[in-house]
N, C-alpha and C positions, 0 to 999 in steps of 0.2 A: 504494500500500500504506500504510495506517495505522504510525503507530510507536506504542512506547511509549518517551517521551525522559523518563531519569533524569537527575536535578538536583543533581551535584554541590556542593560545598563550595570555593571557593578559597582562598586563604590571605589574608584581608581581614577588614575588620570585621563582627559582625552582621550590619548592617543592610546593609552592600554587599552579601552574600551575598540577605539578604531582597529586596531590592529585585531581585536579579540573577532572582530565583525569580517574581515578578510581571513583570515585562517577557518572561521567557520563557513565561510564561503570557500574556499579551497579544497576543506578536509571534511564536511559533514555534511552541506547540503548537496543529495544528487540529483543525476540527470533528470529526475522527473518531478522532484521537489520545488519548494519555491519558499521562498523566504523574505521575511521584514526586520526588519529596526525598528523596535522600539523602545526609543531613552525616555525617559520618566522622570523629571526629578524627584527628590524623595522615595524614589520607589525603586532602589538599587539594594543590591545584596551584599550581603559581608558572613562568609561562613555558613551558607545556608540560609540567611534569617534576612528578610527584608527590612532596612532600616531608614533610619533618615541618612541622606546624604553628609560625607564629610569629607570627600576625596573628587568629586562630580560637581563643583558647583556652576555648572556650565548651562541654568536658565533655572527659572522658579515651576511650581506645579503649572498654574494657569498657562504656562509656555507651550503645554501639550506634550505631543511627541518631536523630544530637542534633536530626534536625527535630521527630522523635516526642515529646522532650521539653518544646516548646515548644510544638506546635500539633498539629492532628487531622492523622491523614494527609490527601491530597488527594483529594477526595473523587469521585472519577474511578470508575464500574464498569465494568470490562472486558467486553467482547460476546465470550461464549467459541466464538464461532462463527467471529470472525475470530482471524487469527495478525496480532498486532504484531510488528513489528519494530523492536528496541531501539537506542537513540541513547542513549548518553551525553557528557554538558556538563560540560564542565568549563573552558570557559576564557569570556574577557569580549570581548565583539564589539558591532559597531552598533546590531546588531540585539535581540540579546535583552538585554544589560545596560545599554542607553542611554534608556528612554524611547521605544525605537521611536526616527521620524525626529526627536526634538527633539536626540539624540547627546549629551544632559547627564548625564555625570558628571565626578563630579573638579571641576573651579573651571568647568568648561561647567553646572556642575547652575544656576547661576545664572541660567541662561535659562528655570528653570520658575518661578522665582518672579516674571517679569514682570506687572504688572498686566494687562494685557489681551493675557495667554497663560497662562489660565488651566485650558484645555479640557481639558488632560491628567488634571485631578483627575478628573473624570467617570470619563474612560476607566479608569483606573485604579481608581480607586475600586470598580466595578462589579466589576472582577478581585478586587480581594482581598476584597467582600462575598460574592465567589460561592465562593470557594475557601479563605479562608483562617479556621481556628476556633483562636484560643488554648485553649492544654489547660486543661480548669475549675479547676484550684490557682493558673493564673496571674489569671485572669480574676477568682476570688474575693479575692484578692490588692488587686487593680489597683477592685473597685469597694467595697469595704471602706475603703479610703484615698478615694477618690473622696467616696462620702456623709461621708463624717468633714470633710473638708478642702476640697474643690470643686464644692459644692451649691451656690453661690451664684449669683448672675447675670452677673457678669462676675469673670471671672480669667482670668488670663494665663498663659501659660507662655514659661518663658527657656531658652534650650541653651545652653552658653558652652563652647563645644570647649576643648582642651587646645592649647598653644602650636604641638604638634606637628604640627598639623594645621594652619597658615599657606600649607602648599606647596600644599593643595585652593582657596586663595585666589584671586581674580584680586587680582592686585599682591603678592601672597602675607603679604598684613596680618595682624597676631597683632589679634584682637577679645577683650579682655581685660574683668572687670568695670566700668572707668570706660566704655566704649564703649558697653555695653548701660544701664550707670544713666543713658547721656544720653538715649539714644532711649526709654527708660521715662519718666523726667522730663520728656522734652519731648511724648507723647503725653498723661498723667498729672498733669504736675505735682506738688505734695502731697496728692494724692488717691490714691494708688496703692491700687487693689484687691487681692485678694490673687495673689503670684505664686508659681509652683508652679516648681523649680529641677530641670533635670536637668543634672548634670554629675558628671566623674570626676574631679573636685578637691576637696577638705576646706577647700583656703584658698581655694577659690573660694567656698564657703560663709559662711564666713566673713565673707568682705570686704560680701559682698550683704546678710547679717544687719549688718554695720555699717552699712549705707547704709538701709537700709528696714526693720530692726527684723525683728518677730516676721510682718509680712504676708509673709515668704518663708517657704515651706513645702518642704518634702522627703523623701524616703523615707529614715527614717531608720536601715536597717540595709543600704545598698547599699555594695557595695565600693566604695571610692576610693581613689586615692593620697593623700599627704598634701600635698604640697609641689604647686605648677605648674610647678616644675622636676625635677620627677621622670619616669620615661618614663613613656607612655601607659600606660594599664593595661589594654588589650589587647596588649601588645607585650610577648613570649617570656616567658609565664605559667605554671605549670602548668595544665592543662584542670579548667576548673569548674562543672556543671549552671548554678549560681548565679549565678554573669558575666552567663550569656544570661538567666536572670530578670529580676534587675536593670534590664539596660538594654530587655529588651521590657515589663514594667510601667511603666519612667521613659515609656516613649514611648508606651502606652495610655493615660496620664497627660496627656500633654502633647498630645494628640489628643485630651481631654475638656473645653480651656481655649475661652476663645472667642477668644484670639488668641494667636498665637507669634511671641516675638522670637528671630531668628536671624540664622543666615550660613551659607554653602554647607555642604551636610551630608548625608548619604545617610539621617539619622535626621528632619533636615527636610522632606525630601521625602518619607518613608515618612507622617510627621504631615497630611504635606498630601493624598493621597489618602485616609488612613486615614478622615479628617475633612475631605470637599472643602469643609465650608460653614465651618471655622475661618479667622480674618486670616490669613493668612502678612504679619507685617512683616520684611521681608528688611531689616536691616543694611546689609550688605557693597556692595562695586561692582558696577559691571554690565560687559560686555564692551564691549571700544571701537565704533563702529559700521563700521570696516572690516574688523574681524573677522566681526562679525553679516553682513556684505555677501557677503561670500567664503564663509560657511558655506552662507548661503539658495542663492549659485549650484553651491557644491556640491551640495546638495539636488537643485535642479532639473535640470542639465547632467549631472552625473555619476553619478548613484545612489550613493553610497559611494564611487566612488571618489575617494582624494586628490586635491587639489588644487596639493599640497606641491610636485610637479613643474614648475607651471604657474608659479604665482604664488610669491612671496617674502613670507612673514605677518608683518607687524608687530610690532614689541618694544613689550612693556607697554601700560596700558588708558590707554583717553579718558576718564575720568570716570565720572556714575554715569548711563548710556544706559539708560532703562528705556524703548524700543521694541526688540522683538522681532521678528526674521521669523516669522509663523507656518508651524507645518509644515503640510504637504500632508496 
């Protein structure tokens, strides 16, 4: 029997939400199936149990369904000759919110930015060129800055996450402005082209304008905090259409660079399919290789299941391992 599986909201950021919506498009809905979005505020999950939002505040209840605000419905037409049967998602699993077999999210998302594992952009990519349309206010938005600021031949784009985000780390490292001015400098030198900034710090802007001048560019009426010691600014907000603006134009944006400097990021990997033929210059560490070891033979031996039982995983990484097991 066909279903028709709805697409919950969990209590997470964005783009974990987005991306959780392409992997289930990917890896769950099939050929004869058809599928919706629907974000809710307040009416997102945490562990099973629907709560009020504190990780989502990307529109209030009366907003409706906040995928509609962002993007076209999914463009799925129902065969009214068949009865679907309804699924609804609402929670995060292997399957639909990891990439499929690569299981990257969280400080594992570092395993798609290996160099030569790089297949997934494809796969993906194709998912969200076939299903996913920005609503036309964001899109006029996002190519209006674009011709103004990033017509040129090369320019770059930077993400420089907020502190709070070290625990998505492997080694759980804060990657602060001196960290990304060295790997721009050392690609660069004093030739820097122009860089396109997303972040949700003011003094992160700041400090990037003191190091490279006017070649930093950025939107400049997006919400921010002020301080990088202030809390995220997705975290226990009131709900605002504008939030989810913001940060889906910063990252159409940063999907129009010809290279992005990063570190593990659900907004980085969204960049990298959105745009499979963009650099990903990934920052950060890689997993140790007897981690990578233990995952591939979970892979193979177990389908999913743990290995937790069997084996004892190792504390902290080996360095910066950029060979990957590929998935199957």
């Amino acid at each position: 029997m066909p279903f028709r599986y709805v697409i919950h909201a969990r209590d997470a950021g964005f783009f974990s939400n987005f991306n959780g919506v392409i992997n289930r498009l990917a890896n769950t809905v099939g050929q004869d199936d058809i599928g919706v979005v629907n974000w809710q505020a307040n009416q997102v999950v945490r562990d099973g149990v629907v709560v009020r939002q504190t990780q989502f505040p990307y529109g209030a209840p009366a907003d409706g369904n906040l995928w509609n605000r962002f993007f076209e419905p999914l463009p799925f037409v129902p065969n009214r000759s068949i009865h679907y049967q309804q699924r609804d998602i609402w929670e995060i699993d292997h399957c639909g919110m990891c990439f499929g077999t690569y299981r990257a999210w969280g400080k594992r998302a570092c395993r798609l930015y290996s160099l030569n594992n790089q297949r997934w952009r494809e796969k993906y990519h194709a998912v969200y060129k076939r299903y996913i349309r920005p609503r036309p206010g964001i899109m006029e938005r996002v190519e209006s800055f674009r011709r103004q600021y990033l017509n040129r031949s090369d320019c770059i784009g930077v993400h420089i996450r907020h502190a709070g985000h070290s625990v998505e780390q492997i080694n759980k490292h804060v990657y602060g402005v001196p960290h990304f001015v060295a790997a721009i400098r050392q690609q660069y030198g004093q030739q820097v082209p122009v860089i396109f900034l997303a972040t949700d710090q003011e003094e992160v802007i700041q400090e990037m304008r003191a190091e490279f001048g006017k070649a930093v560019i950025f939107q400049e009426n997006v919400r921010r905090v002020l301080s990088k010691d202030a809390r995220q600014l997705h975290f226990d907000r009131i709900g605002a259409v504008e939030l989810g603006a913001d940060i889906l134009s910063d990252v159409l944006l940063l999907a129009s660079c010809q290279r992005l400097f990063h570190v593990t990021s659900n907004i980085a990997s969204a960049v990298g399919f959105m745009n499979p033929k963009i650099e990903m210059c990934y920052t950060g560490d890689f997993e140790s290789s007897t981690k990578l070891l233990l995952s591939r033979i979970n892979q193979i031996c177990f389908r999913g299941r743990s290995l937790r039982r069997l084996v004892r995983w190792p504390r902290g990484s080996e360095g910066n391992l950029q060979l990957l097991a590929t998935a199957p």
